[in-house]
PyMOL CGO cylinders between C-alpha atoms (Angstrom):
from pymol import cmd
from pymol.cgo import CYLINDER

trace = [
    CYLINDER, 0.00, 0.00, 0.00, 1.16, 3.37, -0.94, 0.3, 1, 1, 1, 1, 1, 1,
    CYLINDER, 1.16, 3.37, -0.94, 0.98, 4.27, 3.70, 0.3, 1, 1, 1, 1, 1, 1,
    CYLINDER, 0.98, 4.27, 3.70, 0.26, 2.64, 6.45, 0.3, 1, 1, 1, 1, 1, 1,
    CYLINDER, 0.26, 2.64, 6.45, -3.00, 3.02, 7.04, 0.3, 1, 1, 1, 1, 1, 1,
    CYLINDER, -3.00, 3.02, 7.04, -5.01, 4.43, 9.93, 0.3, 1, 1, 1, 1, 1, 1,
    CYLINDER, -5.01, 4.43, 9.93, -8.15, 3.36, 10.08, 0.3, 1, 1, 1, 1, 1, 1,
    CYLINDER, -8.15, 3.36, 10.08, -10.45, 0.83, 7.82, 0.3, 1, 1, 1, 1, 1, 1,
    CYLINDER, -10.45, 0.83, 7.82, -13.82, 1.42, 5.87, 0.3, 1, 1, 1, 1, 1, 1,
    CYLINDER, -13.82, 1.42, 5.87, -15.98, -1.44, 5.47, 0.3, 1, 1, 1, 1, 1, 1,
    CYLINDER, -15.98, -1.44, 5.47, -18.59, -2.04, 2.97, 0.3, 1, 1, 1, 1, 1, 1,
    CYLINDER, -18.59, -2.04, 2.97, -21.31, -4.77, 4.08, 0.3, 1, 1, 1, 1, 1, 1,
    CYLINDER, -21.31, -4.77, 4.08, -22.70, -6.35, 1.82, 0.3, 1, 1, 1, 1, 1, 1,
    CYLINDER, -22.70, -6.35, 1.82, -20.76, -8.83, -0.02, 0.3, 1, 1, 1, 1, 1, 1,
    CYLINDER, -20.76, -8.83, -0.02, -18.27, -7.52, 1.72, 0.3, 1, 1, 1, 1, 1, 1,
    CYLINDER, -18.27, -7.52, 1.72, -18.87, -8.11, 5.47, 0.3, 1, 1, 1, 1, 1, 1,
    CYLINDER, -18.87, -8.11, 5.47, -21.88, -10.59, 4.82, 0.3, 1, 1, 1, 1, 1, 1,
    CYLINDER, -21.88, -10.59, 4.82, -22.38, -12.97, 2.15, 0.3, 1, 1, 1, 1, 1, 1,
    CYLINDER, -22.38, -12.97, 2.15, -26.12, -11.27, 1.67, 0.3, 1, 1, 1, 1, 1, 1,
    CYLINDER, -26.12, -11.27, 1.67, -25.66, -10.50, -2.75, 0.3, 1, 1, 1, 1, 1, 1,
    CYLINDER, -25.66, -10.50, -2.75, -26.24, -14.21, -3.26, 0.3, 1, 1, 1, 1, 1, 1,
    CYLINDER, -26.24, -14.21, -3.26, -29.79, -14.52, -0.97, 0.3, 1, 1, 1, 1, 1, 1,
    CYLINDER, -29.79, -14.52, -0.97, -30.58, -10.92, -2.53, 0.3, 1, 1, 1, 1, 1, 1,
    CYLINDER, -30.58, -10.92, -2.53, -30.65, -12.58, -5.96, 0.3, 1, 1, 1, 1, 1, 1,
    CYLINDER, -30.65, -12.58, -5.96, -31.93, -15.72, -4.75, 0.3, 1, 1, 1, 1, 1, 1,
    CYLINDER, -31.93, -15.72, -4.75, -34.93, -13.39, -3.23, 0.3, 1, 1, 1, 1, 1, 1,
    CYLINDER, -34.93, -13.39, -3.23, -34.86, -11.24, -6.90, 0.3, 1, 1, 1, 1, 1, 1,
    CYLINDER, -34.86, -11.24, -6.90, -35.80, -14.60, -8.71, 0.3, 1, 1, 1, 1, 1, 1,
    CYLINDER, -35.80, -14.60, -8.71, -38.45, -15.61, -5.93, 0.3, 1, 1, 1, 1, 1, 1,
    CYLINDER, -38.45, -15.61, -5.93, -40.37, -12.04, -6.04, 0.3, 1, 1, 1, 1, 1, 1,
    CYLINDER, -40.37, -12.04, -6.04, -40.25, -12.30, -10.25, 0.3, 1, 1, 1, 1, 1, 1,
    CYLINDER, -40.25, -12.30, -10.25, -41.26, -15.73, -10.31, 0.3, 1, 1, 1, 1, 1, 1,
    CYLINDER, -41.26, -15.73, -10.31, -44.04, -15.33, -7.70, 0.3, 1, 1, 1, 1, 1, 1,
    CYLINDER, -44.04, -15.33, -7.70, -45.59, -11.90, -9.56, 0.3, 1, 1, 1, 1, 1, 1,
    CYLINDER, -45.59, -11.90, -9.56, -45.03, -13.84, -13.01, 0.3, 1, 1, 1, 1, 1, 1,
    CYLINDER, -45.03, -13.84, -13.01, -41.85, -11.08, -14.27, 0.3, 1, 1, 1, 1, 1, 1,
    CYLINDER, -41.85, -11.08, -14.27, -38.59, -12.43, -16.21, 0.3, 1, 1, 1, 1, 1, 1,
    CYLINDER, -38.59, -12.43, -16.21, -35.40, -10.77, -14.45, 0.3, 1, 1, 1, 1, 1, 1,
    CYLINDER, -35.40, -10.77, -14.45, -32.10, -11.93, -16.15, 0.3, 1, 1, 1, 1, 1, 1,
    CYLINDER, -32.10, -11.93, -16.15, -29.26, -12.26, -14.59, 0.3, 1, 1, 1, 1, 1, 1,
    CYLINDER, -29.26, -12.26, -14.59, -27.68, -9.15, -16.14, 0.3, 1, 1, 1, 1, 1, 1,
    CYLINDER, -27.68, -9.15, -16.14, -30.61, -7.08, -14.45, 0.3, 1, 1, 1, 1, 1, 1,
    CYLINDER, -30.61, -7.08, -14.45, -29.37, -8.07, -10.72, 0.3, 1, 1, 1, 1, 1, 1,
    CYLINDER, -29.37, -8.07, -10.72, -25.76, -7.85, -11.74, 0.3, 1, 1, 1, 1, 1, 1,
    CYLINDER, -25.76, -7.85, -11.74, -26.47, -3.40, -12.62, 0.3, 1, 1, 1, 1, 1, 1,
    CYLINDER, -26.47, -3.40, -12.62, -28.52, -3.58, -9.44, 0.3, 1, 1, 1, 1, 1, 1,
    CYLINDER, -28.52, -3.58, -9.44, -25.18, -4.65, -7.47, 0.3, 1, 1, 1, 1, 1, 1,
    CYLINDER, -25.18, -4.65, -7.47, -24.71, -1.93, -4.59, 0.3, 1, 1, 1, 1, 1, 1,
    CYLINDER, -24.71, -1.93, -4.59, -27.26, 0.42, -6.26, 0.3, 1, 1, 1, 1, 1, 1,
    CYLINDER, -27.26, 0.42, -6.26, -29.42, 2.28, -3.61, 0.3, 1, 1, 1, 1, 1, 1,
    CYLINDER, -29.42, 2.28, -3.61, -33.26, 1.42, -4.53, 0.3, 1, 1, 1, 1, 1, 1,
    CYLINDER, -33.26, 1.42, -4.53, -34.26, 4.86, -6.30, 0.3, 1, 1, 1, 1, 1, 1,
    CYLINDER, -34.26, 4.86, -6.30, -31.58, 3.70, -8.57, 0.3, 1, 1, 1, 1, 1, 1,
    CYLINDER, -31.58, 3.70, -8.57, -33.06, 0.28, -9.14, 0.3, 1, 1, 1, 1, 1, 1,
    CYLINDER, -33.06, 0.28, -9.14, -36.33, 2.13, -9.91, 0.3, 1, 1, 1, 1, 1, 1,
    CYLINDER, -36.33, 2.13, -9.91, -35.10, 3.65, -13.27, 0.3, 1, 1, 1, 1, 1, 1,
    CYLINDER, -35.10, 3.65, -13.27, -33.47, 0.02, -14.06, 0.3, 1, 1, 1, 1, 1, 1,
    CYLINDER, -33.47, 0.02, -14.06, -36.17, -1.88, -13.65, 0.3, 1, 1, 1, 1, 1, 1,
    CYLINDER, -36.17, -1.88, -13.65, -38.39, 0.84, -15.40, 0.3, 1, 1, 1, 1, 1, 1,
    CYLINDER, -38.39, 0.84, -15.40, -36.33, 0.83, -18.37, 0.3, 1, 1, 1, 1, 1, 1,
    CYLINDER, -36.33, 0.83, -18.37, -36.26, -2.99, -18.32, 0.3, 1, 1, 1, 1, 1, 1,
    CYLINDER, -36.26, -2.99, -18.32, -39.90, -3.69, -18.04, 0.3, 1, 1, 1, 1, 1, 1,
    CYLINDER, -39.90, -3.69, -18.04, -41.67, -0.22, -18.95, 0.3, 1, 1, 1, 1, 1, 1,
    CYLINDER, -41.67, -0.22, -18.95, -42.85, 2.65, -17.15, 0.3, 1, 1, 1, 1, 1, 1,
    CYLINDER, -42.85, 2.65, -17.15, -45.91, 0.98, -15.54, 0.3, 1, 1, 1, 1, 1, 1,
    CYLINDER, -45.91, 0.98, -15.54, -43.53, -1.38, -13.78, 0.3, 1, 1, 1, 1, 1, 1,
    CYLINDER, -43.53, -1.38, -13.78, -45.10, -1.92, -9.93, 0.3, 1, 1, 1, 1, 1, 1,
    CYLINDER, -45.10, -1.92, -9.93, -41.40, -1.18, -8.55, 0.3, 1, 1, 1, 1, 1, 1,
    CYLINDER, -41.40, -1.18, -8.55, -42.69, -0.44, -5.28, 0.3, 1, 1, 1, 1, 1, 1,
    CYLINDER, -42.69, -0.44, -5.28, -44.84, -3.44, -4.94, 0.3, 1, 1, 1, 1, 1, 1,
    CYLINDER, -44.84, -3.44, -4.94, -41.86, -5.59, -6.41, 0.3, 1, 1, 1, 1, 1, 1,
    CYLINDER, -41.86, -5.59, -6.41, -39.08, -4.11, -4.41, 0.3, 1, 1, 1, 1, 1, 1,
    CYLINDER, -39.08, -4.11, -4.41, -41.29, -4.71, -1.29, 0.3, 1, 1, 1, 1, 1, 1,
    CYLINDER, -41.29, -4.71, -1.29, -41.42, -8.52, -1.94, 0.3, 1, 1, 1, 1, 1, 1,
    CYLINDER, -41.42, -8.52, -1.94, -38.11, -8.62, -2.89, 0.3, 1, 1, 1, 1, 1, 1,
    CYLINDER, -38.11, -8.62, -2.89, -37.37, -7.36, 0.66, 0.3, 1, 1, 1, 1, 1, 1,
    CYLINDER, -37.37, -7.36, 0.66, -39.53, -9.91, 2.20, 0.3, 1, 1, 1, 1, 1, 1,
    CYLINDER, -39.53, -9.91, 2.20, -38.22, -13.02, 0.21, 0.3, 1, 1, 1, 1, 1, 1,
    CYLINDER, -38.22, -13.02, 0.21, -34.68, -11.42, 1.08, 0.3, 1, 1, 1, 1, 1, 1,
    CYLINDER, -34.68, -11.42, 1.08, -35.55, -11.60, 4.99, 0.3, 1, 1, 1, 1, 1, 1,
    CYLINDER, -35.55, -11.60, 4.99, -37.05, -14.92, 5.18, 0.3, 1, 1, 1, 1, 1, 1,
    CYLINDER, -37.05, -14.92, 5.18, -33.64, -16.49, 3.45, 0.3, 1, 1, 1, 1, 1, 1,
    CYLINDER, -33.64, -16.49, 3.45, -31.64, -14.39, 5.59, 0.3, 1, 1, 1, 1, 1, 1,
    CYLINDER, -31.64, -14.39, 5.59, -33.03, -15.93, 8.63, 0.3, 1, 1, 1, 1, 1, 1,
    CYLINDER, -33.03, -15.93, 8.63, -31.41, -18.97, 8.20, 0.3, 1, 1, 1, 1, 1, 1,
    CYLINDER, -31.41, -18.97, 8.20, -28.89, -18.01, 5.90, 0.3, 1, 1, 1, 1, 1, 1,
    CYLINDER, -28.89, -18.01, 5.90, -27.12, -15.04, 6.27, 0.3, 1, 1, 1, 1, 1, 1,
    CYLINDER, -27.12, -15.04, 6.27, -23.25, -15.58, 6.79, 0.3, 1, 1, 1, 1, 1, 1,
    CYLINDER, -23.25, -15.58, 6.79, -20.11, -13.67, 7.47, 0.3, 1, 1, 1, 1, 1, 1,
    CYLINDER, -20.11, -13.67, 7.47, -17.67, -13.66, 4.47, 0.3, 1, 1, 1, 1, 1, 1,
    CYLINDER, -17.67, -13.66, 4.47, -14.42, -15.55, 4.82, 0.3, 1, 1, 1, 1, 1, 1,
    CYLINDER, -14.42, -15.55, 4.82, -11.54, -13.71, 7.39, 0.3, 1, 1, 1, 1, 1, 1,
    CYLINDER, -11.54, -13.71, 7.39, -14.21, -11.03, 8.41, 0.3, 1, 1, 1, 1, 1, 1,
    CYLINDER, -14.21, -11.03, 8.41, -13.99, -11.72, 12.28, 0.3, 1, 1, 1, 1, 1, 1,
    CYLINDER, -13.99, -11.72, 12.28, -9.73, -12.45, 11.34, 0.3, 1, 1, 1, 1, 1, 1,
    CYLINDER, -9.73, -12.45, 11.34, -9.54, -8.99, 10.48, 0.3, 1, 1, 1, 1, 1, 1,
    CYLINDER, -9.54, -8.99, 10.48, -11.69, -7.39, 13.08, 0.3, 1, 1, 1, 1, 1, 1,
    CYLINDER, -11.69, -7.39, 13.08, -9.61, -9.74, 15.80, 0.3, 1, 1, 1, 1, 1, 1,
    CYLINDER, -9.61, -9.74, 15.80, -6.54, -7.71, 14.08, 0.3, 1, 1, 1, 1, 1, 1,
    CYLINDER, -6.54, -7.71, 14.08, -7.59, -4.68, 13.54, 0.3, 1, 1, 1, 1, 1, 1,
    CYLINDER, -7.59, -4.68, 13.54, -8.66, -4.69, 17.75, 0.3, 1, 1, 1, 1, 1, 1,
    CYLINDER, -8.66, -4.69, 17.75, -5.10, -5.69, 18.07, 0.3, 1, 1, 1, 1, 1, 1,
    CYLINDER, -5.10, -5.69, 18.07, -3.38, -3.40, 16.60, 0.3, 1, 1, 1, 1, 1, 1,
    CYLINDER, -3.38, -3.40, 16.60, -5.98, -0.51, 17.77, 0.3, 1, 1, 1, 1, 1, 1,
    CYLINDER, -5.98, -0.51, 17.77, -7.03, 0.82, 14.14, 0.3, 1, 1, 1, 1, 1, 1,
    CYLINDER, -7.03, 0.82, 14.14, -10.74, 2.43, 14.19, 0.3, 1, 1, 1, 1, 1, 1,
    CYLINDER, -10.74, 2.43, 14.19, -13.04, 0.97, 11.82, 0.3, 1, 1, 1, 1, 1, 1,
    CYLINDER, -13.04, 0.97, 11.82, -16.58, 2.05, 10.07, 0.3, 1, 1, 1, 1, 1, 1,
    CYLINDER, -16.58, 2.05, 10.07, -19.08, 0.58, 7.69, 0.3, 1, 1, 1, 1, 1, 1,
    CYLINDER, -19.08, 0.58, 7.69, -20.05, 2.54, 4.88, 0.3, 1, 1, 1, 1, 1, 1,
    CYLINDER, -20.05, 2.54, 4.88, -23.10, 1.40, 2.84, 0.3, 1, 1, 1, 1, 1, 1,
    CYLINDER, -23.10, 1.40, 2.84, -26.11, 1.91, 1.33, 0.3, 1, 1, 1, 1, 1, 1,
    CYLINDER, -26.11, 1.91, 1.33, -28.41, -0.01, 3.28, 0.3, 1, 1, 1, 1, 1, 1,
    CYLINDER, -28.41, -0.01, 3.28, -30.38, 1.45, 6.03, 0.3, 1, 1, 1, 1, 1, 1,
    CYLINDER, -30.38, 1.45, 6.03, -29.49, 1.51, 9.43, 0.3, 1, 1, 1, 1, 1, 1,
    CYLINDER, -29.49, 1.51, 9.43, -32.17, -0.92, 10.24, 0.3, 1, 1, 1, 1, 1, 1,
    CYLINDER, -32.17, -0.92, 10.24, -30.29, -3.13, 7.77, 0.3, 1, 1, 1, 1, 1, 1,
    CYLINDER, -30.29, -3.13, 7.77, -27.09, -2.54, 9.30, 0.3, 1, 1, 1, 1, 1, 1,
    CYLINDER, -27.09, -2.54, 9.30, -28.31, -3.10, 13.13, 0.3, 1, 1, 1, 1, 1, 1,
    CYLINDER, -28.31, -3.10, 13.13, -30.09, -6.17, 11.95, 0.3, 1, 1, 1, 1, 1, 1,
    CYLINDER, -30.09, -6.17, 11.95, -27.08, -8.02, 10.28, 0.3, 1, 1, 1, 1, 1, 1,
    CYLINDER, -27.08, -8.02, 10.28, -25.03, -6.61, 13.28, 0.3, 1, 1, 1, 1, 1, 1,
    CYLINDER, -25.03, -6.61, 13.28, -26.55, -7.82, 15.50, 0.3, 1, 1, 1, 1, 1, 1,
    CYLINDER, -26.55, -7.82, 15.50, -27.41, -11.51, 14.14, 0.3, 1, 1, 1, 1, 1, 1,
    CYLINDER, -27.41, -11.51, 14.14, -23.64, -11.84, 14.44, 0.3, 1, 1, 1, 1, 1, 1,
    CYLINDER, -23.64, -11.84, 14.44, -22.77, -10.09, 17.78, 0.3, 1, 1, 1, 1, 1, 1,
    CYLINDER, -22.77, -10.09, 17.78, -20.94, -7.52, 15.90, 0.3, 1, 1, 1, 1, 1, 1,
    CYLINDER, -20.94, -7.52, 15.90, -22.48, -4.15, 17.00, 0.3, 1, 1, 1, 1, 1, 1,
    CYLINDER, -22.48, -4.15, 17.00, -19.59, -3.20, 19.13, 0.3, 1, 1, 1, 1, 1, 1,
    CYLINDER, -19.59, -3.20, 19.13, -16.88, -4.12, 16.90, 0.3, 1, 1, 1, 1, 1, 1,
    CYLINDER, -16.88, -4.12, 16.90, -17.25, -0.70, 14.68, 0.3, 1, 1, 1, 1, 1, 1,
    CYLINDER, -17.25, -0.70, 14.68, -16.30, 2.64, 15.74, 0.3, 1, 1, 1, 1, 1, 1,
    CYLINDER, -16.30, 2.64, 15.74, -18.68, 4.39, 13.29, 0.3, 1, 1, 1, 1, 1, 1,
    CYLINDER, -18.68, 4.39, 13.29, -21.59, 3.26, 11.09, 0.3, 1, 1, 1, 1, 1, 1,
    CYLINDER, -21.59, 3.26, 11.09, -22.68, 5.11, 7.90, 0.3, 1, 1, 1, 1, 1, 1,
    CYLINDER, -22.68, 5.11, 7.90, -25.66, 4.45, 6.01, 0.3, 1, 1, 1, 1, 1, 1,
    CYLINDER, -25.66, 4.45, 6.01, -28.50, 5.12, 3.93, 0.3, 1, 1, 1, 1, 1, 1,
    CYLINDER, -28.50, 5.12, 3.93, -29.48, 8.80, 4.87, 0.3, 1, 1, 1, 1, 1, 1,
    CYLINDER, -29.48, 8.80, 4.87, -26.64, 10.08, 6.62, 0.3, 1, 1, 1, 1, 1, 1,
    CYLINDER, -26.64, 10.08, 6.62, -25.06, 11.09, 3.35, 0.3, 1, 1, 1, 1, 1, 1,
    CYLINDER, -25.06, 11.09, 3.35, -26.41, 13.45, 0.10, 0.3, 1, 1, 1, 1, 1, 1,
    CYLINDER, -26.41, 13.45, 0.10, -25.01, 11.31, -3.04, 0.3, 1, 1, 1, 1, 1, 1,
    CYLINDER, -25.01, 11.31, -3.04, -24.49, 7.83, -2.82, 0.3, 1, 1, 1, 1, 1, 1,
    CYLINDER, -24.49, 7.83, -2.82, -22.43, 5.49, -3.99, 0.3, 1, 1, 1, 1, 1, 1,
    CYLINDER, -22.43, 5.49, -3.99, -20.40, 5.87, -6.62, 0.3, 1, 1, 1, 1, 1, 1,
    CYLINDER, -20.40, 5.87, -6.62, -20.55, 9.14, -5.40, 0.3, 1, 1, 1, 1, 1, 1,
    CYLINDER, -20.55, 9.14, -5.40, -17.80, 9.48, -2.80, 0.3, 1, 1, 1, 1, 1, 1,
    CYLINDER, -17.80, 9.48, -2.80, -20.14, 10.84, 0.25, 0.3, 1, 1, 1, 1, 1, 1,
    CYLINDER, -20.14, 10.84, 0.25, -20.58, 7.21, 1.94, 0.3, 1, 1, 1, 1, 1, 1,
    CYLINDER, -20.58, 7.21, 1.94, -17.08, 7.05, 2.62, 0.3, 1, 1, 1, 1, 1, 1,
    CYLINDER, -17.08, 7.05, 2.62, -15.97, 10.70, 2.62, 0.3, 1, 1, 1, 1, 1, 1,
    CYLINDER, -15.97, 10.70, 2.62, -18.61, 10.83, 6.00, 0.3, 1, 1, 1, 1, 1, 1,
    CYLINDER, -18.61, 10.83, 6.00, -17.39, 7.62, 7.23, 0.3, 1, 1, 1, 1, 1, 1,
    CYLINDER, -17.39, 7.62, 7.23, -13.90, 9.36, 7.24, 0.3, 1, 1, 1, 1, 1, 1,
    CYLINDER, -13.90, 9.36, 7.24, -15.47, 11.99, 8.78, 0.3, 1, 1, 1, 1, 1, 1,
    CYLINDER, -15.47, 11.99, 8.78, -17.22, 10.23, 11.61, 0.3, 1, 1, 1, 1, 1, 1,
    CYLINDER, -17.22, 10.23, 11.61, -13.79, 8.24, 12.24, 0.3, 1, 1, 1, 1, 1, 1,
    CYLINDER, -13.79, 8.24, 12.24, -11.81, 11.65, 12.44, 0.3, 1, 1, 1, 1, 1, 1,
    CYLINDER, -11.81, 11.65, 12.44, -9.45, 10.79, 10.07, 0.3, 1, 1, 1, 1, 1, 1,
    CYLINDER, -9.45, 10.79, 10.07, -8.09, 12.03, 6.52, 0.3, 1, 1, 1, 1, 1, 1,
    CYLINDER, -8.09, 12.03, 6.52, -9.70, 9.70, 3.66, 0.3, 1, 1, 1, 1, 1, 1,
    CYLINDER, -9.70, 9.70, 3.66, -6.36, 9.38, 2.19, 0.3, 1, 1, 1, 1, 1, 1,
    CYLINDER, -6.36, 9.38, 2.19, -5.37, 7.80, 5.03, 0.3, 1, 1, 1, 1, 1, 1,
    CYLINDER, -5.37, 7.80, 5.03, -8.09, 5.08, 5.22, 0.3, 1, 1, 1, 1, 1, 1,
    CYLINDER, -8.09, 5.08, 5.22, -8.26, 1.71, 3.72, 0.3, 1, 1, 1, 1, 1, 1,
    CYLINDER, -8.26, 1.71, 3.72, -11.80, 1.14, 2.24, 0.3, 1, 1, 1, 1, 1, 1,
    CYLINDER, -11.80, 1.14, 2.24, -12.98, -2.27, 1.30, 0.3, 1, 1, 1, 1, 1, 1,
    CYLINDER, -12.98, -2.27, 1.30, -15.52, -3.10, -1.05, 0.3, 1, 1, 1, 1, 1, 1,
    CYLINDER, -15.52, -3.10, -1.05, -16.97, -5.57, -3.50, 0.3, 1, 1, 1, 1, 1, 1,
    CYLINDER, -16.97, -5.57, -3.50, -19.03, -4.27, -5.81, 0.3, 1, 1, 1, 1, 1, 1,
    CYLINDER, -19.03, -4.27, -5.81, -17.47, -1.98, -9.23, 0.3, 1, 1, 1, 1, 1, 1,
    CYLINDER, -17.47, -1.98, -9.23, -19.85, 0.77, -7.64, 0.3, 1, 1, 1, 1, 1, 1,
    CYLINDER, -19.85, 0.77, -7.64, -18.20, 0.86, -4.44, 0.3, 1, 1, 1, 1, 1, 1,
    CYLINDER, -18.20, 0.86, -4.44, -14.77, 0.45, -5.50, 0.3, 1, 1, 1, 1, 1, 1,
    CYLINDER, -14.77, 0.45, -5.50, -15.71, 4.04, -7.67, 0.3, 1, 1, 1, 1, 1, 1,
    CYLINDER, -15.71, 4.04, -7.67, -17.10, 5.54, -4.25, 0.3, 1, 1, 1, 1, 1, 1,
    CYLINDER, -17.10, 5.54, -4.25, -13.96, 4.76, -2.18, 0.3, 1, 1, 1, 1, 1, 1,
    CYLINDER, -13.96, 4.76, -2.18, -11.31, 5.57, -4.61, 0.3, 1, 1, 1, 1, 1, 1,
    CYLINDER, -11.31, 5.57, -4.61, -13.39, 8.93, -5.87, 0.3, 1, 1, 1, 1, 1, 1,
    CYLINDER, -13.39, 8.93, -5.87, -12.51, 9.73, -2.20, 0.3, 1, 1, 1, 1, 1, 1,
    CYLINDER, -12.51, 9.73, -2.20, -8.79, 9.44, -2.50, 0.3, 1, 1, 1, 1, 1, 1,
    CYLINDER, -8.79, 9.44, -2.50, -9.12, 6.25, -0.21, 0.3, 1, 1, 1, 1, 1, 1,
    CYLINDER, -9.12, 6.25, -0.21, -6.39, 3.79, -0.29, 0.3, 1, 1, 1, 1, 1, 1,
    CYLINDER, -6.39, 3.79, -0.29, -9.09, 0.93, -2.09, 0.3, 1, 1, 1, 1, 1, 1,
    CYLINDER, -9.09, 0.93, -2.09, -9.24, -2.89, -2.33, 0.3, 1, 1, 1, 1, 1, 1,
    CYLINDER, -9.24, -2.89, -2.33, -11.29, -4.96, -3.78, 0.3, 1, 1, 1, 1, 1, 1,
    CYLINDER, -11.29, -4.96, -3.78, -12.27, -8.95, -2.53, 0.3, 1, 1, 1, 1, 1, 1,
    CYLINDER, -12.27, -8.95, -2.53, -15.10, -9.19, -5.48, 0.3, 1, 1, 1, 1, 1, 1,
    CYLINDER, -15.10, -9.19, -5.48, -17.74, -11.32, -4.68, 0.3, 1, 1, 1, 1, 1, 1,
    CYLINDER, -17.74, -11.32, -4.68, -20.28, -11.91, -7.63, 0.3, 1, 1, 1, 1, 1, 1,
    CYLINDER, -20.28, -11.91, -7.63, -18.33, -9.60, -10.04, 0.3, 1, 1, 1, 1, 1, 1,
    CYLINDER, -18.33, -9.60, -10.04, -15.15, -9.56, -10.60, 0.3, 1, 1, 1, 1, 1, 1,
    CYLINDER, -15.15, -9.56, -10.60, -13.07, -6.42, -11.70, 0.3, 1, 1, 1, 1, 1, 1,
    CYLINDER, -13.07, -6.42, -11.70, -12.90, -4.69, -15.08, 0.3, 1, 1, 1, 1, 1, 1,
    CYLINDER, -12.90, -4.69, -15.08, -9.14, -3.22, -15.89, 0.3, 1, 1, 1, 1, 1, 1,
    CYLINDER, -9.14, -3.22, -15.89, -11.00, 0.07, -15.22, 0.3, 1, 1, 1, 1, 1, 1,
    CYLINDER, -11.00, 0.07, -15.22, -12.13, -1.18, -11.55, 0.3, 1, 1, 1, 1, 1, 1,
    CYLINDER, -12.13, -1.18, -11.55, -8.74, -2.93, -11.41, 0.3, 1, 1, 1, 1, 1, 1,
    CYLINDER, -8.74, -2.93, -11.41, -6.90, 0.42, -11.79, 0.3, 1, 1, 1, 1, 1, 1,
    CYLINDER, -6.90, 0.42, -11.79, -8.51, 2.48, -8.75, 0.3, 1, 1, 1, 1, 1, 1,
    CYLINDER, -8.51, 2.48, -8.75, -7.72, -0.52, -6.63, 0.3, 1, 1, 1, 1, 1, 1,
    CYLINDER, -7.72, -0.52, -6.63, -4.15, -0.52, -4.57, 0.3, 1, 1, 1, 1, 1, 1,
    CYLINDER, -4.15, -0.52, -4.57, -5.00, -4.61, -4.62, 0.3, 1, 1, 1, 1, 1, 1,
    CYLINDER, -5.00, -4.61, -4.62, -7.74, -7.10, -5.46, 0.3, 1, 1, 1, 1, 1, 1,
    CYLINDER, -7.74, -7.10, -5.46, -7.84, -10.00, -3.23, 0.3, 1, 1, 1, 1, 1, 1,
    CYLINDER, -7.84, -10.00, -3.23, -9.37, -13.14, -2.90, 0.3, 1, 1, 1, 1, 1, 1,
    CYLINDER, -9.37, -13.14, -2.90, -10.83, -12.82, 0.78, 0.3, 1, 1, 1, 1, 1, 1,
    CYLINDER, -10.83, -12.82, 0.78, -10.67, -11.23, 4.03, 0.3, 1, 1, 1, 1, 1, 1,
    CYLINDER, -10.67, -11.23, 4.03, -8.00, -13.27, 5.10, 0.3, 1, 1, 1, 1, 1, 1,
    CYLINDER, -8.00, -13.27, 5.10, -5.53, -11.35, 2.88, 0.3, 1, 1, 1, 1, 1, 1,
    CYLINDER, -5.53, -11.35, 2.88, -6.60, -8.13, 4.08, 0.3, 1, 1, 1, 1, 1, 1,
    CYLINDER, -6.60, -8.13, 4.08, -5.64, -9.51, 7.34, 0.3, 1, 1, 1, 1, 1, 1,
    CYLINDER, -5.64, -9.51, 7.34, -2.42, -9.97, 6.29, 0.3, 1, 1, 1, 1, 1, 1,
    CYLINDER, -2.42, -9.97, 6.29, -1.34, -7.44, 4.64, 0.3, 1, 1, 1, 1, 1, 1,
    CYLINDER, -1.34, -7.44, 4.64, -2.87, -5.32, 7.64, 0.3, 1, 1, 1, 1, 1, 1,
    CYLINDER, -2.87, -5.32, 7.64, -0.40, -6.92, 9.30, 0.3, 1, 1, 1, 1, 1, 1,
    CYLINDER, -0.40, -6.92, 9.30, 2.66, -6.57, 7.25, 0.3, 1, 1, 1, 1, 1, 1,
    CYLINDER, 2.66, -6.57, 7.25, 2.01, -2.75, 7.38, 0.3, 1, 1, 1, 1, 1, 1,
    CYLINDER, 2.01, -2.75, 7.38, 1.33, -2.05, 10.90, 0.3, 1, 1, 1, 1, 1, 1,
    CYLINDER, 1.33, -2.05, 10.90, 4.25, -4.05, 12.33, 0.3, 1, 1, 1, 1, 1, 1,
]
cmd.load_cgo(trace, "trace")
């Protein structure tokens, strides 16, 4: 990394939880239960995209007289009944936060979920405490890839963003964190990077467990 960092931005989903796989498993339950055709394609845009996004994507997809809300709503409520039972930390997430206690660097979460969201998968996992500062849905103007998410979560932390490391998944997020001059990797989870993505990334990695790693290497 180009410094040693000092202090870590988290995205969550796909990033902290393993929740983009149950949100598309939900996507195709919703469509199949109001009789609509998503393709795949369709979740893959919809990939960290806050929900008034989604609106013009599914609009354009299926036509102006698309029920969004309705649909979104179900969506939700497929999403939480398969997250009841399935919803799972990603690989090396409680490795790093173990480290990053150890070594005393402040962490946030910056997403685009609401709070509700955030407390919800939080807590499922006894991970409430574990984060010095939690950023979501509504605390910021633009989001993501607009850099406000993690600009605030910088912010919040009271540190500079070029000194934080921001993690993230999603090609969205990865433009969010680096358009805030945020030292950026990527662990992709259902999309992997574009030479674009690649290039505003200091490192793509396979998990959590290298993060941990190379936390390591640069705070000792």
């Amino acid at each position: 990394m180009p410094h040693r960092p000092c202090a870590v931005v988290f995205d969550m989903d796909g990033l902290l939880f393993d929740t983009e796989a149950l949100w598309q498993e939900a996507l195709l339950s919703a469509a199949d239960e109001a009789g609509h055709e998503v393709t795949e394609e369709i979740y893959r845009q919809s990939i960290g995209v806050r929900r008034s996004q989604c609106r013009g994507l599914f609009l354009s997809h299926f036509g102006e007289d698309f029920p969004f809300d309705d649909f979104h709503a179900s969506w939700s409520r497929h999403f939480w009944l398969i997250a009841e039972h399935k919803l799972a930390l990603k690989p090396g997430a409680l490795e790093l936060l173990d480290i990053l206690d150890e070594v005393r660097l402040p962490r946030a979460i910056a997403t685009s979920s609401s709070r509700t969201t955030v407390e919800r998968h939080l807590t499922a996992h006894g991970l409430m405490d574990r984060f010095d500062a939690i950023v979501c849905r509504g605390d910021y103007e633009n989001g993501k890839p607009a850099p406000d998410p993690f600009l605030k979560a910088a912010e919040r932390l009271g540190v500079e963003p070029r000194s934080c490391l921001a993690l993230e998944d999603s090609h969205i997020g990865v433009r969010s964190a680096a358009a805030a001059g945020m030292m950026t990797i990527m662990a992709p989870d259902l999309l992997e990077p574009t030479e674009e993505i690649g290039a505003l990334c200091v490192l793509v990695v396979r998990d959590l467990h290298e993060v941990r790693d190379l936390v390591l290497a640069c705070v000792r």
